[in-house]
N, CA, C and O atoms as a GROMACS GRO file, in nm:
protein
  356
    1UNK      N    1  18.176   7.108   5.368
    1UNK     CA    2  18.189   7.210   5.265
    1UNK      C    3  18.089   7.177   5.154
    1UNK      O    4  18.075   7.061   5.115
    2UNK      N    5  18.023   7.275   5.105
    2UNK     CA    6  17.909   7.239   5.002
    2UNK      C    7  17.977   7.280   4.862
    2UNK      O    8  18.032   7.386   4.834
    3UNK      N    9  17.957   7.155   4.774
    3UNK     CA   10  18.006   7.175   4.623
    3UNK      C   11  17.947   7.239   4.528
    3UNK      O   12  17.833   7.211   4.493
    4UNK      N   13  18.006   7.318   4.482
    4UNK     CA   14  17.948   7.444   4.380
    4UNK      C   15  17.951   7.375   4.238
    4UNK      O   16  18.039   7.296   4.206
    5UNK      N   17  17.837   7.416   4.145
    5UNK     CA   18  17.856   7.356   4.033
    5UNK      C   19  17.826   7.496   3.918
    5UNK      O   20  17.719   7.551   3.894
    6UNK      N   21  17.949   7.523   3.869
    6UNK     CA   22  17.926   7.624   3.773
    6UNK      C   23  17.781   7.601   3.663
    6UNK      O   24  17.729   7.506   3.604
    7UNK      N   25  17.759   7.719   3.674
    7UNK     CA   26  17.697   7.765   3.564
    7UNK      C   27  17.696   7.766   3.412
    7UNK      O   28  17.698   7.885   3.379
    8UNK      N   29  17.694   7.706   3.330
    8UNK     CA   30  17.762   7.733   3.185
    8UNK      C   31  17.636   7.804   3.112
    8UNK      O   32  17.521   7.761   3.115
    9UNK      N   33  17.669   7.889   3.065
    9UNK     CA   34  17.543   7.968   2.997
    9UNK      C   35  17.639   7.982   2.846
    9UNK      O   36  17.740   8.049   2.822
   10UNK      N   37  17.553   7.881   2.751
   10UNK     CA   38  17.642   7.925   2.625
   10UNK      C   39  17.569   8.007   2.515
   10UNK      O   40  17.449   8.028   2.534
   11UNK      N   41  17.614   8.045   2.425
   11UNK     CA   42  17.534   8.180   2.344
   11UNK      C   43  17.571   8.278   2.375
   11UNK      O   44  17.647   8.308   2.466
   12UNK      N   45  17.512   8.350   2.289
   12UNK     CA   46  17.513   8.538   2.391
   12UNK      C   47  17.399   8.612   2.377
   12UNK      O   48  17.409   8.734   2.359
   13UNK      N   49  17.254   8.542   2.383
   13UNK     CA   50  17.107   8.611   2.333
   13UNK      C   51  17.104   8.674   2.516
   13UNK      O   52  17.119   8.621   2.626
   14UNK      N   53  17.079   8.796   2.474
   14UNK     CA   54  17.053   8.912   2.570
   14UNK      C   55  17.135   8.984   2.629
   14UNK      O   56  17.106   9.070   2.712
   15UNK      N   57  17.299   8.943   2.570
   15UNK     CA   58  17.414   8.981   2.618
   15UNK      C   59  17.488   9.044   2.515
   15UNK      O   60  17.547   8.995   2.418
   16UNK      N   61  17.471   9.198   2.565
   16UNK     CA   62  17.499   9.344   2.470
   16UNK      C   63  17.655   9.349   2.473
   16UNK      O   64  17.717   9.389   2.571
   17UNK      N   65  17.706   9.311   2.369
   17UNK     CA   66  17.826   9.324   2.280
   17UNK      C   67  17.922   9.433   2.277
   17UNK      O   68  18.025   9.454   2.342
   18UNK      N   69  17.868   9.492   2.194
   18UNK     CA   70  17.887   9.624   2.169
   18UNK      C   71  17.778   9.707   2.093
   18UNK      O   72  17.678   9.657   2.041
   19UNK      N   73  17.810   9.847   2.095
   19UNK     CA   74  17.685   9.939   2.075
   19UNK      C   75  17.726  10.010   1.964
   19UNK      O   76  17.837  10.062   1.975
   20UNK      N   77  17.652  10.033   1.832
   20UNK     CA   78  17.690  10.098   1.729
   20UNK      C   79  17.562  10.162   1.684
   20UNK      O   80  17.446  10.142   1.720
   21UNK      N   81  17.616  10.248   1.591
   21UNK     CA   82  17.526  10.305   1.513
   21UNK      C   83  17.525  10.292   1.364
   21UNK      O   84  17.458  10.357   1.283
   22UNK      N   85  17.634  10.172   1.337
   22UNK     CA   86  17.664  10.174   1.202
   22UNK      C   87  17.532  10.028   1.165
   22UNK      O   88  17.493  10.017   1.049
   23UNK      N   89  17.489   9.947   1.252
   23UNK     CA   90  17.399   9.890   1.187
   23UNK      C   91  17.327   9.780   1.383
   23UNK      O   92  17.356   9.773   1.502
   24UNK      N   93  17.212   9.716   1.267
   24UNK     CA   94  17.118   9.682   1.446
   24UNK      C   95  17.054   9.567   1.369
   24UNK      O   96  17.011   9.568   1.253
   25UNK      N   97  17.055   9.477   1.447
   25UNK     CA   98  17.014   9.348   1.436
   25UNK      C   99  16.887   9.276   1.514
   25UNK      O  100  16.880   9.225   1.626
   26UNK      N  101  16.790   9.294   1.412
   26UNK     CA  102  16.657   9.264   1.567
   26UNK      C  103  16.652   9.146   1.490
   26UNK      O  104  16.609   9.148   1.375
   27UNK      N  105  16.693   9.042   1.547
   27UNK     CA  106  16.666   8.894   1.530
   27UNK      C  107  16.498   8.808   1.525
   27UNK      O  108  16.447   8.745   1.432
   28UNK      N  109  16.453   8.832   1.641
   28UNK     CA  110  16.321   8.799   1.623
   28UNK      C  111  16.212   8.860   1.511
   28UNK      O  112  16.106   8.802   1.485
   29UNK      N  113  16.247   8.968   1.458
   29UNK     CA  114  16.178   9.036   1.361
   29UNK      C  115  16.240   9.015   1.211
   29UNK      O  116  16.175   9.057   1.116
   30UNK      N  117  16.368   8.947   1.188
   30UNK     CA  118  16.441   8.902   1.090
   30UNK      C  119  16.502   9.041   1.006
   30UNK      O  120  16.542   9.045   0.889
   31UNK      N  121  16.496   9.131   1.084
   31UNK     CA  122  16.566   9.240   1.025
   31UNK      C  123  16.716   9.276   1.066
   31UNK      O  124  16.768   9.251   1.174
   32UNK      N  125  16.783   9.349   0.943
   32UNK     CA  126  16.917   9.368   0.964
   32UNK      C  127  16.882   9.508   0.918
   32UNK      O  128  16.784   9.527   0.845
   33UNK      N  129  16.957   9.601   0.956
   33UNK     CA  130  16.945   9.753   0.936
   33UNK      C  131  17.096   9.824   0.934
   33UNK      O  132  17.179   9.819   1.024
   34UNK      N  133  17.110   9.906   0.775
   34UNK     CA  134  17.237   9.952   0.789
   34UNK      C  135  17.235  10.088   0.800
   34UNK      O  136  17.200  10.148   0.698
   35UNK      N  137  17.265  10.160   0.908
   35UNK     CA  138  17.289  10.322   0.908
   35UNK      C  139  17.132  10.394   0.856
   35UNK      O  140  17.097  10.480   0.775
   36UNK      N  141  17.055  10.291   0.973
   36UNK     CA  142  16.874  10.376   0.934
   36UNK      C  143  16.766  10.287   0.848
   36UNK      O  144  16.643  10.285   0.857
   37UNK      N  145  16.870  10.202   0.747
   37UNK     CA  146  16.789  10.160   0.606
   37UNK      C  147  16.841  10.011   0.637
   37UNK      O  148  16.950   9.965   0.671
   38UNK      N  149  16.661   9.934   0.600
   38UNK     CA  150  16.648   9.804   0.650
   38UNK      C  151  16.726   9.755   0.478
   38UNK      O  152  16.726   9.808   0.367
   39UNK      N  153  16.784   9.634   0.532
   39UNK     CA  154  16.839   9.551   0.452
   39UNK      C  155  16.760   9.522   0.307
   39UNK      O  156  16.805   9.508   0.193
   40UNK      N  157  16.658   9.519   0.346
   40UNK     CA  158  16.579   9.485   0.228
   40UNK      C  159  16.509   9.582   0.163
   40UNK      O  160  16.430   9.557   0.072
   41UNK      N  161  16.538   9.719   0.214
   41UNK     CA  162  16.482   9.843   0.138
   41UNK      C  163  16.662   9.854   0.016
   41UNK      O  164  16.673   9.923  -0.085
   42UNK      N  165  16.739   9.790   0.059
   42UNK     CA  166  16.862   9.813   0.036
   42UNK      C  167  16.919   9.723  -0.111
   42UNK      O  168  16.952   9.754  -0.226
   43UNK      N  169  16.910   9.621  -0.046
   43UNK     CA  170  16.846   9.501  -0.166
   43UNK      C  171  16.793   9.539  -0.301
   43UNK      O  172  16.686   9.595  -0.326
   44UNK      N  173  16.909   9.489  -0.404
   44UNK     CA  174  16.830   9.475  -0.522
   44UNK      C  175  16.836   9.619  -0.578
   44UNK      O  176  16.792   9.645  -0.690
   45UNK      N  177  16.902   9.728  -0.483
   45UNK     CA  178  16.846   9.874  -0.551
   45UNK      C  179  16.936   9.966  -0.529
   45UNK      O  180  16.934  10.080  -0.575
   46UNK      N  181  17.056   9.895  -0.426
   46UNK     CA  182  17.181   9.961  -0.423
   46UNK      C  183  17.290   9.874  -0.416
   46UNK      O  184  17.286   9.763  -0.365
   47UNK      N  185  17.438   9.953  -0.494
   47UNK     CA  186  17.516   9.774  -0.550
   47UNK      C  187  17.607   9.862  -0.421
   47UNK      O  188  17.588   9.961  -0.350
   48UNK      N  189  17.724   9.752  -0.442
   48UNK     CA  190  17.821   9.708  -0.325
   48UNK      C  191  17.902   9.852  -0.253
   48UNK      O  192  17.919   9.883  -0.135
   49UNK      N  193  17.943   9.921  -0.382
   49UNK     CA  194  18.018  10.061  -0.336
   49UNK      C  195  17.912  10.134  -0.309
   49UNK      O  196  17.944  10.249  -0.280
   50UNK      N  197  17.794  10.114  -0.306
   50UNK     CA  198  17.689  10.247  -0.267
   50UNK      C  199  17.680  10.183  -0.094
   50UNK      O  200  17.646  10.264  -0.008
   51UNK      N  201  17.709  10.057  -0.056
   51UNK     CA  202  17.638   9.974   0.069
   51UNK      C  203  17.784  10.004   0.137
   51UNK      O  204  17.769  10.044   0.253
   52UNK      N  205  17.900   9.997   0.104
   52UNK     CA  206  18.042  10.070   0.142
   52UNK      C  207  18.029  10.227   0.198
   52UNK      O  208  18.059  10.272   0.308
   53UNK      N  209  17.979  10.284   0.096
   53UNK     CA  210  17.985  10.418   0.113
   53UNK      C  211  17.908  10.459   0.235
   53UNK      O  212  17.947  10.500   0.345
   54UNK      N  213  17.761  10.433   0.176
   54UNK     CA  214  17.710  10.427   0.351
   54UNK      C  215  17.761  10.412   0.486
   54UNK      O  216  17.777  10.491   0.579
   55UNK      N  217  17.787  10.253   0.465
   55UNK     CA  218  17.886  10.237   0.608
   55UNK      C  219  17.959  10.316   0.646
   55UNK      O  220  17.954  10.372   0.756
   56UNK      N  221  18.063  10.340   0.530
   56UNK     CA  222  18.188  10.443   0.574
   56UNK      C  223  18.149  10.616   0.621
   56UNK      O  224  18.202  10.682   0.711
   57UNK      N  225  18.052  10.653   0.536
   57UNK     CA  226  18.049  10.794   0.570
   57UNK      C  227  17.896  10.836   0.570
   57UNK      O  228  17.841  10.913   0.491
   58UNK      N  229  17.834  10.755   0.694
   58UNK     CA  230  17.691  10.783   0.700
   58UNK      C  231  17.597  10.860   0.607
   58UNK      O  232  17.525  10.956   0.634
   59UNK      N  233  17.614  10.795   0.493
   59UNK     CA  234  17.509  10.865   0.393
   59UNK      C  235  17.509  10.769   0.249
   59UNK      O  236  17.607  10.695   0.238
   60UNK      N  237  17.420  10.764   0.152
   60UNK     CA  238  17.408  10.691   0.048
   60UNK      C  239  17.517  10.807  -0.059
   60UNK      O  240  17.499  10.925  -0.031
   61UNK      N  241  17.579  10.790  -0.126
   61UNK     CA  242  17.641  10.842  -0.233
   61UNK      C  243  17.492  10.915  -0.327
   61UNK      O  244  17.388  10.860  -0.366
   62UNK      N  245  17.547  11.077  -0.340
   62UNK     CA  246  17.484  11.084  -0.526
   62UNK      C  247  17.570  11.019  -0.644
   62UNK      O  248  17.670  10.951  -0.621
   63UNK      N  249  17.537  11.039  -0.734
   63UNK     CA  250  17.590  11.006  -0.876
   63UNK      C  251  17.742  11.037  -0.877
   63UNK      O  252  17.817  10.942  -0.901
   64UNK      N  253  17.805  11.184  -0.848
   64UNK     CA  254  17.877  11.213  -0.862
   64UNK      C  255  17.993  11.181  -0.739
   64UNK      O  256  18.112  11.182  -0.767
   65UNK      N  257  17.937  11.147  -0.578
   65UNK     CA  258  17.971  11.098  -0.524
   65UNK      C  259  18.047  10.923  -0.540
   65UNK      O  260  18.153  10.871  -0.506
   66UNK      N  261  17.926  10.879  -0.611
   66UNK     CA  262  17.985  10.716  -0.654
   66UNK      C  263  18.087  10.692  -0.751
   66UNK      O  264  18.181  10.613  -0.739
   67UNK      N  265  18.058  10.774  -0.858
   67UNK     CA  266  18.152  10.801  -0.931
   67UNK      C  267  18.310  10.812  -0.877
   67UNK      O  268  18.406  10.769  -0.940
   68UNK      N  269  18.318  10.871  -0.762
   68UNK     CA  270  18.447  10.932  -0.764
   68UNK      C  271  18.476  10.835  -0.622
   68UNK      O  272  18.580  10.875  -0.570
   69UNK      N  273  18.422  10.734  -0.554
   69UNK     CA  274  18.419  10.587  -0.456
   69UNK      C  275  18.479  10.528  -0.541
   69UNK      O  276  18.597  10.491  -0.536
   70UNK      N  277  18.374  10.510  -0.662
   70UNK     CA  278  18.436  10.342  -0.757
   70UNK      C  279  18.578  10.404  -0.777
   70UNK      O  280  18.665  10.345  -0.711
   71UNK      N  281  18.623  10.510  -0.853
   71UNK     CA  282  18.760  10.526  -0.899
   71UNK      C  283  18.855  10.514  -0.796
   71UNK      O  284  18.965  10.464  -0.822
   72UNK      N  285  18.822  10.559  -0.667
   72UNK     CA  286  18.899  10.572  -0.527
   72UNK      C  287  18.936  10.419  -0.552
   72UNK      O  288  19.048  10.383  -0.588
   73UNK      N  289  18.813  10.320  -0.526
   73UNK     CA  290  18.867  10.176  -0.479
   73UNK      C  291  18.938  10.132  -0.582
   73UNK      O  292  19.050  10.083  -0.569
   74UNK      N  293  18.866  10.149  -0.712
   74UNK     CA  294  19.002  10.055  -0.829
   74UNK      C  295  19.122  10.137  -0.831
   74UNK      O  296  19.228  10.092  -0.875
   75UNK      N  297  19.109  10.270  -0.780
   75UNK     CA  298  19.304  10.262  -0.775
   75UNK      C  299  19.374  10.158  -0.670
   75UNK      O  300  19.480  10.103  -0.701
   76UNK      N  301  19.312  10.135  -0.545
   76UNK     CA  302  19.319  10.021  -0.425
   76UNK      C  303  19.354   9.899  -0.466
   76UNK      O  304  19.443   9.830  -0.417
   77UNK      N  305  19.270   9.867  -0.578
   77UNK     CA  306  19.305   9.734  -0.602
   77UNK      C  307  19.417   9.688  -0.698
   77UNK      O  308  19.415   9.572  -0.739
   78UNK      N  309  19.524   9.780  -0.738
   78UNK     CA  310  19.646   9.720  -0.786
   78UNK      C  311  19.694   9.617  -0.724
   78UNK      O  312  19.656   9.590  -0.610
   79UNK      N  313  19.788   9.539  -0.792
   79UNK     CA  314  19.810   9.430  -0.776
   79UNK      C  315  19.945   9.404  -0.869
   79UNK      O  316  19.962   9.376  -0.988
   80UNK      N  317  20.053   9.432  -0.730
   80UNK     CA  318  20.208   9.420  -0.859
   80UNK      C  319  20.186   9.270  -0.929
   80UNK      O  320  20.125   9.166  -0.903
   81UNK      N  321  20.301   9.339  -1.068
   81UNK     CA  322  20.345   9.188  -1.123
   81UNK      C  323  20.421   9.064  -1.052
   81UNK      O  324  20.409   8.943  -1.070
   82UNK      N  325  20.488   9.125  -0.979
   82UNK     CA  326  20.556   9.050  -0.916
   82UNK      C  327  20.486   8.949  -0.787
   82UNK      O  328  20.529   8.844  -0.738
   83UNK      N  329  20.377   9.017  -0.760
   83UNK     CA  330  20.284   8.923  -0.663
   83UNK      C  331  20.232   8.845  -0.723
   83UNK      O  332  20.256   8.729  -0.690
   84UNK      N  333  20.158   8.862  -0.813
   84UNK     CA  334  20.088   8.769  -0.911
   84UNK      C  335  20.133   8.655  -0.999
   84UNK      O  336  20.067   8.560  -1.042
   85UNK      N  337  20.307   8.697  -1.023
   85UNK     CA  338  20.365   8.604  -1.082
   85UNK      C  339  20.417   8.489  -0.941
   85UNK      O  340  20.439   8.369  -0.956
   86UNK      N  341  20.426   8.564  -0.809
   86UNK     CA  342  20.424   8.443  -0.732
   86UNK      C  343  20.326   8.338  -0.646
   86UNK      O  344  20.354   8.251  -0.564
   87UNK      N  345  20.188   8.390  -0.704
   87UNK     CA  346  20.103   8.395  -0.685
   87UNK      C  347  20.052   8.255  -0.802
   87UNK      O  348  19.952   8.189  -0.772
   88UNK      N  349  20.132   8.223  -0.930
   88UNK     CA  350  20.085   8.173  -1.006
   88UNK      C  351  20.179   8.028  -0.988
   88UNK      O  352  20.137   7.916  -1.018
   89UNK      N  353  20.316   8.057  -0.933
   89UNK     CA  354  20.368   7.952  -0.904
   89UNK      C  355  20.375   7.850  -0.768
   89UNK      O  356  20.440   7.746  -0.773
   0.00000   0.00000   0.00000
């Protein structure tokens, strides 16, 4: 009987994951790309709820759009008294 010796292939370079359109990763070129727009066109010129918004609803926010994101999330972020006070002990 001839002895088999597995294979171990560790990593996952060339081995497709999953497939999206929400962002693409070309590694050898050092680019990250979110929804069209390279990371570094992104950088420095759009803040965190504009890089949210994108993700979430394929498009950059206008003015009046962001406006009404930021208020969406800080109603989100309440935080009872009662968590916080157990939170402190």
């Amino acid at each position: 009987m001839e002895q088999c010796t597995p294979t171990l292939n560790t990593g996952l370079r060339g081995v497709t994951v999953a497939s999206t359109r929400i962002s693409d990763v070309i590694g050898d070129q050092g680019k990250l790309i979110y929804r069209g727009y390279s990371i570094n066109d992104l950088a420095g010129k759009a803040c965190f709820e504009e890089i949210v918004h994108l993700l979430l609803f394929e498009k950059l926010p206008d003015s009046d759009e962001l406006a009404a994101f930021k208020k969406r999330l800080s109603e989100e972020r309440y935080i009872p008294d009662e968590l916080i006070a157990a939170l402190k002990t």
